[in-house]
N, C-alpha and C positions, 0 to 999 in steps of 0.2 A: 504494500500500500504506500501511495507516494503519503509525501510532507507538504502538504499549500505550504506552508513557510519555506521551506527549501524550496519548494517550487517556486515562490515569489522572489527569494534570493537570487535563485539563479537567471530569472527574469531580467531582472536589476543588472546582474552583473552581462550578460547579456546585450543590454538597451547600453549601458558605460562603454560597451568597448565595441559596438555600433559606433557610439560616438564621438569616442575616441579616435576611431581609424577616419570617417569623416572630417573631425577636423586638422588631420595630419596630410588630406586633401585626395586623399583615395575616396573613390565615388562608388567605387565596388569592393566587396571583402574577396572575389578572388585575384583582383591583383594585389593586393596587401600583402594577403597569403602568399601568392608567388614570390613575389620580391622580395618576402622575407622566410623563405625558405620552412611555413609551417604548410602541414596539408590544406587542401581547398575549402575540400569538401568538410574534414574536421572545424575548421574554423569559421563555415558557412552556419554550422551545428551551433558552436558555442554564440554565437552571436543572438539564435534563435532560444538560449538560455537550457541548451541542454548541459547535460553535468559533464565536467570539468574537471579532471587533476590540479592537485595546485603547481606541479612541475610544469602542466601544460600553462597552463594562466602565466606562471613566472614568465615563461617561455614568450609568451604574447606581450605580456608589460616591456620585457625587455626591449624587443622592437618595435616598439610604441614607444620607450624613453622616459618613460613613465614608471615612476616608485611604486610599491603593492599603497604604501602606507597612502598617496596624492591617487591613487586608484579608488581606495575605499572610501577617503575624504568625502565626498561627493558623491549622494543618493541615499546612502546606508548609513543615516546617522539614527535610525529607531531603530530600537531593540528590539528582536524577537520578541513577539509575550510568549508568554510560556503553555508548551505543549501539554493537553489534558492528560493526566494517566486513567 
């Protein structure tokens, strides 16, 4: 059974680095992707807020020139509530 909260996360992180690659002036995630050497089709995925490795994400901030820490800044400033048991 999925998480809506992780699902909404990875949304977020998803929409950020959509927007990120946009303002680094790529109009498409698969030249981004090519020119910086991650797969196409994977990074077509994370952008659509599928789930993500954080080696792969590192991976992405990196060519992007972007810190994890000015990655998270912006969007993800409320805290999960907390999961019912």
């Amino acid at each position: 059974m999925k998480d809506p909260q992780i699902e909404q996360l990875l949304s977020l992180v998803g929409e950020r680095l959509k927007a990120l690659r946009k303002a680094k002036g790529y109009s498409n995630y698969e030249q981004f992707a090519y020119e910086n050497n991650i797969g196409r089709a994977q990074y077509g995925r994370y952008e659509k807020g599928s789930d993500l490795r954080l080696s792969s994400l590192f991976r992405v901030l990196q060519a992007m020139d972007i810190s994890p820490a000015d990655f998270f800044a912006e969007g993800f400033e409320s805290p999960l509530p907390p999961t019912p048991n």
